[in-house]
C-alpha positions in Angstrom: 73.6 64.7 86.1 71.5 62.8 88.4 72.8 64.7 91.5 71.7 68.2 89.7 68.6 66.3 89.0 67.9 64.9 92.7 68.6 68.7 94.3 66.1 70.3 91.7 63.4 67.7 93.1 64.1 68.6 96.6 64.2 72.5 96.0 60.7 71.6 94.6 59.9 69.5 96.9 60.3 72.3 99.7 58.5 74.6 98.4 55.7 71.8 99.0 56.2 70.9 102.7 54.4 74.2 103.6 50.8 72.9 101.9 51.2 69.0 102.5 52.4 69.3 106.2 55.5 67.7 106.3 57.9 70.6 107.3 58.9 68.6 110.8 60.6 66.1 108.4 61.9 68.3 105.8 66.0 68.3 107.2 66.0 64.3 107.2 64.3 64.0 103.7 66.7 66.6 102.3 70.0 65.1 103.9 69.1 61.4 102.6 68.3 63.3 99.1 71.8 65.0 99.4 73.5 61.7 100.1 71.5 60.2 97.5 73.0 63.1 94.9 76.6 62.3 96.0 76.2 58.2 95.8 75.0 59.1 91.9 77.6 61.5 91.1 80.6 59.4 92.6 79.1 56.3 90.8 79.2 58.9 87.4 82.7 59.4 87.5 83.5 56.1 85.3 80.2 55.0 83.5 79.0 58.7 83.0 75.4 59.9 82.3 74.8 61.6 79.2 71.3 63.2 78.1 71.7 63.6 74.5 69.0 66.7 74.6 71.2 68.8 77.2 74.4 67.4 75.9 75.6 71.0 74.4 73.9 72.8 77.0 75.6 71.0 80.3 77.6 68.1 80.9 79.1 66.1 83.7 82.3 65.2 82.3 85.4 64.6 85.1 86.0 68.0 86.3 82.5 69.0 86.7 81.4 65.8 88.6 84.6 66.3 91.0 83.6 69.9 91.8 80.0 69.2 92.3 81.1 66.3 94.7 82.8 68.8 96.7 79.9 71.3 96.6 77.3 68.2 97.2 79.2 66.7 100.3 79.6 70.4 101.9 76.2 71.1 101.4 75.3 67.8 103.3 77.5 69.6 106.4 76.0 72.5 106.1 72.5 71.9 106.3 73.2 69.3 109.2 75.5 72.3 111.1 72.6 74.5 110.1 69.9 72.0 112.1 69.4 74.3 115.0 69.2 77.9 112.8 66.4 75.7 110.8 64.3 75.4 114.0 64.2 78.6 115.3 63.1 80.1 111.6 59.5 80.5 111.3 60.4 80.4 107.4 62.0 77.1 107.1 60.3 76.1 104.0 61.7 79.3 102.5 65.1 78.8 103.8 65.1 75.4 102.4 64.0 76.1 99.3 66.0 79.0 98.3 69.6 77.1 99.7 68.3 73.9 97.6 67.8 76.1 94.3 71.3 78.4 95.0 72.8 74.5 95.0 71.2 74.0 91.5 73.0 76.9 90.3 76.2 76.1 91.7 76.1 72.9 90.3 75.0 74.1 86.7 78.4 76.1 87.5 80.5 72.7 87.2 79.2 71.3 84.1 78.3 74.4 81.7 78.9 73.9 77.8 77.3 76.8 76.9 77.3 80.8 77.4 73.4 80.4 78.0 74.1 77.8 80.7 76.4 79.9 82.5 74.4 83.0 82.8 71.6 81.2 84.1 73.5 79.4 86.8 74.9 82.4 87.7 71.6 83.5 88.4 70.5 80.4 89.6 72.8 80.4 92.5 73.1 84.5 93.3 69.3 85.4 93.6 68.3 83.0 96.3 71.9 83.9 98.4 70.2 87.8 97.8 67.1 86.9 99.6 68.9 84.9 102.3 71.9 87.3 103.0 69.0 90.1 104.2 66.8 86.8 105.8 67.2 88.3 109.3 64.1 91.0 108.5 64.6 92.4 111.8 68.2 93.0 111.6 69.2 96.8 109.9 72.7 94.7 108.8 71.0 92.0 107.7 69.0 94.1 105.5 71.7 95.7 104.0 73.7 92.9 103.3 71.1 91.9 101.1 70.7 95.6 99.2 74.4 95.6 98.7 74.6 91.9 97.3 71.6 92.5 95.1 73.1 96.1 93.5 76.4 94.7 93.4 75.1 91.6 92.0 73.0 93.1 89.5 75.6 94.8 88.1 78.3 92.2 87.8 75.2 90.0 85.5 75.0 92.8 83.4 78.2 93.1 82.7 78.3 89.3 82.2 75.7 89.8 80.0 77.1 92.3 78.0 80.3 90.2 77.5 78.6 87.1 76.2 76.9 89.3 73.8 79.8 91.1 72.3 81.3 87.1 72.3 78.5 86.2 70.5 78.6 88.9 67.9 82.2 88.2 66.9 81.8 84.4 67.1 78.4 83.6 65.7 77.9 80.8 69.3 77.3 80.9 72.9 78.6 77.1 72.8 82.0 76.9 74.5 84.1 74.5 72.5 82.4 76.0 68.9 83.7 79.6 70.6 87.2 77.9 71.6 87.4 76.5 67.9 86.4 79.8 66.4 89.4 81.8 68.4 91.8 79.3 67.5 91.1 79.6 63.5 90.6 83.1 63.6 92.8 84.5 66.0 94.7 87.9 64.1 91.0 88.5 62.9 89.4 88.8 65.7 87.4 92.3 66.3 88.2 94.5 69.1 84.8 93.9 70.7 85.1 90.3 71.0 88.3 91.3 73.8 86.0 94.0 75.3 83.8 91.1 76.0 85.9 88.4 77.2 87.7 91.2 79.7 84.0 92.3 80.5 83.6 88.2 81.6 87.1 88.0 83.5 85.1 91.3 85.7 82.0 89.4 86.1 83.6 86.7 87.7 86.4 88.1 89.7 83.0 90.2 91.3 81.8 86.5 92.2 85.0 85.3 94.1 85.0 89.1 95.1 89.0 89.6 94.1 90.0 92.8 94.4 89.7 95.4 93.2 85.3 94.2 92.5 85.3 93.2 96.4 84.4 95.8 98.2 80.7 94.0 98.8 82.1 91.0 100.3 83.0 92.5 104.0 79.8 94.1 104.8 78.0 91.4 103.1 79.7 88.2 105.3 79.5 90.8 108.3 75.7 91.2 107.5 74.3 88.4 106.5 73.1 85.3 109.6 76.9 83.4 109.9 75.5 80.4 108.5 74.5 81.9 105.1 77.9 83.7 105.2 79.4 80.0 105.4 77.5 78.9 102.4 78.8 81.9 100.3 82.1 80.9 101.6 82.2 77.6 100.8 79.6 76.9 98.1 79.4 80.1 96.2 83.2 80.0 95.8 83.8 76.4 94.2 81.2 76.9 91.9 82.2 80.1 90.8 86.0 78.6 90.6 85.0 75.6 88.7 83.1 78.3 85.8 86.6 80.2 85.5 88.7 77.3 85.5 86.3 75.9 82.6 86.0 79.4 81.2 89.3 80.5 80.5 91.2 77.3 81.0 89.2 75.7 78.0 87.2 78.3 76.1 89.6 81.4 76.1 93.2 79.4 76.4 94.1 80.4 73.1 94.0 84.3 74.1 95.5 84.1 77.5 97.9 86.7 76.6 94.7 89.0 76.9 93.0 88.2 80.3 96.6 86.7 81.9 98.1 90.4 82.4 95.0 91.7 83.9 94.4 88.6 86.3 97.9 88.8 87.4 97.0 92.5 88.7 93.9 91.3 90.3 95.5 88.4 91.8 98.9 91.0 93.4 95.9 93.5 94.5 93.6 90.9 95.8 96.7 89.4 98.2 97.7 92.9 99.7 94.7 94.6 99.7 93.2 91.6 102.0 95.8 90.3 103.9 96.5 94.1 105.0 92.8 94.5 105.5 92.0 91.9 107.5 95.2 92.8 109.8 93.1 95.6 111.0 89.9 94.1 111.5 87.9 93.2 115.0 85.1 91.6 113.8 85.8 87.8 113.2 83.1 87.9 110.1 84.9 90.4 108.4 88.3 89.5 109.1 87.7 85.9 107.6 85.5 87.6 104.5 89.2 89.4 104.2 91.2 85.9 103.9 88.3 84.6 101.5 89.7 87.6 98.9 93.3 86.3 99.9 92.4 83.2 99.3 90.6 83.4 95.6 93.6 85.0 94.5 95.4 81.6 95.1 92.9 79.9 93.4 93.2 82.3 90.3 96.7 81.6 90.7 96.0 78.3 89.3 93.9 79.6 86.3 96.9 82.2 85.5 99.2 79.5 84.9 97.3 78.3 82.5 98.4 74.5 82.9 96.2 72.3 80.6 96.7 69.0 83.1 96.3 67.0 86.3 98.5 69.2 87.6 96.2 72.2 87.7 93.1 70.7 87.8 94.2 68.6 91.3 95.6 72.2 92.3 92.1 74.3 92.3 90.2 71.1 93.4 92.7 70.1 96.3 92.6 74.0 97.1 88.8 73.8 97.0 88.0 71.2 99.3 91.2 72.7 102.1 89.1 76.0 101.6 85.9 74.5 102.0 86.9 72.4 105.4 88.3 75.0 107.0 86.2 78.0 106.5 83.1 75.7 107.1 84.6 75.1 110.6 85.5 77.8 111.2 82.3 79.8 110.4 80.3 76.6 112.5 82.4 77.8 115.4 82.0 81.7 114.7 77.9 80.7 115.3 78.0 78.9 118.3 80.3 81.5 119.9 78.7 84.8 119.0 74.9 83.7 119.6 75.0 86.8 122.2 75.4 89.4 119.2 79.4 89.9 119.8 80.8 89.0 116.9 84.1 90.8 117.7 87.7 89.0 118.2 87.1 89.3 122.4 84.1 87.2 122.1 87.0 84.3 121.5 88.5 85.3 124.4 88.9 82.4 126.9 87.5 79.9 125.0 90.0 77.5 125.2 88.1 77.4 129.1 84.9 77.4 128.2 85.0 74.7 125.4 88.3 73.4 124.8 87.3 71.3 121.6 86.1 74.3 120.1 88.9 76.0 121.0 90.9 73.5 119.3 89.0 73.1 116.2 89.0 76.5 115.6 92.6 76.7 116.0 93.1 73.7 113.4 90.7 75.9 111.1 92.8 79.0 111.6 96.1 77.4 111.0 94.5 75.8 107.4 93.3 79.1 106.8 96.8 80.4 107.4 98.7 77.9 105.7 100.3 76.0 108.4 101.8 72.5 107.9 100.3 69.8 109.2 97.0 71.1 108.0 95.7 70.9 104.3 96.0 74.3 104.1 99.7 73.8 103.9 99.4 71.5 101.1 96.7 73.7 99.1 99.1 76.7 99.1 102.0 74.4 98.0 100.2 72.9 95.2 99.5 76.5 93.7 102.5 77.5 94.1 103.6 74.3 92.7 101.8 75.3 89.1 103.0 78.6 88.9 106.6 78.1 89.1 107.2 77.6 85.9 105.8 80.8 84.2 106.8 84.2 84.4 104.5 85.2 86.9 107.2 83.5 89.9 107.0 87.3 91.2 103.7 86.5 92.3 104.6 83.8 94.6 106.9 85.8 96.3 104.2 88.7 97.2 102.0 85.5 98.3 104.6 84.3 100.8 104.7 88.1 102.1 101.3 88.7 102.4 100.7 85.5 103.6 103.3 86.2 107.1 100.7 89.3 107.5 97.7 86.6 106.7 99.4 84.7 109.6 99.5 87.2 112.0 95.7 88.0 112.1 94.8 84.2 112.4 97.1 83.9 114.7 94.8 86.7 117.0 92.4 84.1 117.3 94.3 81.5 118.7 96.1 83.9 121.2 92.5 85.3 122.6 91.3 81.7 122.6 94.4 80.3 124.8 95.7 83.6 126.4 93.5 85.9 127.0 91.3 86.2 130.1 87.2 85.6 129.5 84.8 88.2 129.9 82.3 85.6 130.3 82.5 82.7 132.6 79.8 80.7 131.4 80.4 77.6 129.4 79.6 77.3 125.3 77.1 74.3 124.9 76.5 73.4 121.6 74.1 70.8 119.7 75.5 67.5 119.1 75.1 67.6 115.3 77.2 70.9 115.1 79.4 69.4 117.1 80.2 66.5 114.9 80.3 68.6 111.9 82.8 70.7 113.7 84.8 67.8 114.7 84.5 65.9 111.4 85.8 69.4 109.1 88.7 69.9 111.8 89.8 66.1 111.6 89.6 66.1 108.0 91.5 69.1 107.5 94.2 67.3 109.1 93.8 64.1 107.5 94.4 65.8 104.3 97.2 67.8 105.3 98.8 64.8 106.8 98.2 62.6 103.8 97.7 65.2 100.9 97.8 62.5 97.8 94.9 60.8 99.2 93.1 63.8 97.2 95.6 64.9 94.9 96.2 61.6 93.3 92.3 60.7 93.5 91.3 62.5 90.1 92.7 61.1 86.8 91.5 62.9 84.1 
């Protein structure tokens, strides 16, 4: 709670740096504000803090302070990796501002206890990323990016909207538990508009982790929107939005899973072939990794399809989270420094392992997470998914995972070829800024550590 609390202060804060002169030491204030959020919320995690006034609205039980930890710490990376784009931006204030508030949002994601909450950190966290996907005014793609997210967008709250409504009508509450309560007294009375509405949610939020078939936004969106706000939707737009299902249907709608787990298993078998085929044909890096972000929420939904009430699940999506998180943060930190020139196409790789060889091999420790390679945590991630799912009768779906996944191989495995083995069309050297550097270095070596020693996160969390 006082993490959520700290952000909101320094989302207001820079929207002040502009009239009291202090925007030269806005990054420093807000990274020692970020730190300060995750000291707080890792010191919640046994003595808790509870405001009795917001205590049905939002609450930072467990699993909602272990999400936002992961969202918090990669938000810290992100605004250091993000140090350079900050300086060059004649609207940093804005920038600040509107990345600060998207993290309120995402947090209010974690902890919702009620329908109301969850709308508005929907919202929260999507208008700001609208605003910042079209940020580069000068750019035609940028600008698009931004129309497309904001139709798309619009539509997926209203049909968000519209299912908490028809939830509400049958139940008589937008509180979560009360609504969980309700199902599991009344459940052969239930009216048919109550399903419409909790199928019209399970839409709304497969459009945020854009799973197929509600994805088609996310591969011009990534493409057009400056890499680094690409990296945030990646990374920060996609735990939170996990962490909401995971509470959503894993706690409020588990007594009807024989509803929503039919459908999700359709979204999750489309979402692996339609992206890992996808992305096999693609040039351009952005849109080849917003590809593997589809492939990669449907092993995340994976986790919620099980349906496992437990540690196990729970360490699943959260493990899966943070592997995610590491690796895509890398690997978009590298996709900046390397297509500064406006290439953004696979042959801008080509040679790199010459021009910057720790690049080249922190991208290549990104790409083999991404892919699922042992000794990376990717490996691990994958395993763990798989690992809740064996024991329903959804096991086909593991098999069309591994299959897609050998195609999901094949286009990561481009990178690393043009990086080592193909000849450069540019000799000059990549330099890059210290601080990216180290957040590079520090996401690749973690990513290993992880993958190497897996239970140092998945025995962390005892709920």
């Amino acid at each position: 709670m006082k993490g959520l609390l700290i952000i909101s202060g320094l989302g207001i804060l820079a929207m002040l740096a502009e009239i009291f002169k202090f925007k030269k030491m806005l990054l420093p204030i807000v990274l020692i504000g970020i730190a300060a959020a995750y000291i707080f919320n890792f010191m919640e995690w046994n003595s808790g803090m509870s405001i009795q006034y917001f205590d049905n609205m939002i609450s930072f039980d467990k699993l909602a302070i272990a999400f936002s930890g992961i969202i918090i710490a990669t938000a810290f990376f992100w605004f250091i990796l993000a140090n350079d784009y900050f300086e060059e931006d004649s609207n940093l204030v804005d920038h600040f501002a509107l990345v600060l508030f998207a993290l309120v949002g995402a947090l209010m994601l974690t902890a919702f206890k009620n329908m109301t909450t969850l709308f508005l950190g929907v919202e929260i966290m999507s208008i700001p990323l609208y605003v910042l996907a079209a940020s580069k005014k000068k750019d035609i793609k940028s600008n698009e990016a931004g129309f497309k997210y904001l139709i798309m967008g619009s539509f997926a709250s209203g049909f968000l909207l519209f299912g908490i409504v028809l939830i509400y009508g049958a139940t008589g509450s937008f509180d979560l538990l009360q609504i969980r309560n309700y199902i599991a007294q009344n459940s052969p009375s239930l009216p048919m508009f109550f399903y419409v509405g909790v199928v019209f949610m399970l839409i709304a939020m497969c459009f945020k982790v854009s799973a197929a078939p509600f994805h088609f936004w996310a591969p011009d969106v990534y493409q057009g929107s400056p890499t680094l706000i690409t990296a945030l939707m990646s990374t920060v737009v996609k735990t939170a939005a996990f962490a909401a299902i995971m509470r959503l249907f894993l706690i409020g709608f588990a007594e009807i899973s024989t509803l929503w787990a039919g459908i999700l298993a359709g979204v999750i078998a489309l979402s692996l072939v339609i992206a890992n085929f996808s992305a096999a044909m693609q040039n351009n890096v952005k849109r080849m990794l917003a590809y593997s972000s589809i492939s990669h929420a449907a092993f995340m939904l994976m986790v919620v399809l099980a349906n496992v009430r437990s540690n196990m699940s729970v360490n699943a999506l959260i493990y899966y989270s943070l592997a995610y998180s590491l690796g895509s943060l890398a690997a978009f930190g590298i996709v900046y420094n390397v297509t500064k020139n406006g290439n953004e196409n696979l042959d801008s790789f080509n040679g790199l392992s010459k021009r910057n060889p720790v690049l080249a091999l922190c991208m290549t420790v990104a790409m083999l997470s991404l892919a699922g390679i042992p000794i990376t945590s990717g490996f691990f991630a994958k395993y763990f998914v798989f690992t809740t799912l064996i024991g329903t009768q959804y096991k086909w779906l593991i098999i069309i995972a591994v299959l897609t996944s050998l195609v999901g191989v094949y286009y990561y495995l481009r990178v690393i070829i043009a990086m080592y083995f193909k000849k450069e069309e540019i000799q000059e050297s990549i330099n890059v800024e210290k601080s990216n550097m180290l957040v590079i270095s520090l996401t690749a070596l973690a990513t290993i550590v992880i993958g190497v020693a897996p239970s140092i996160i998945s025995e962390m969390f005892n709920f």
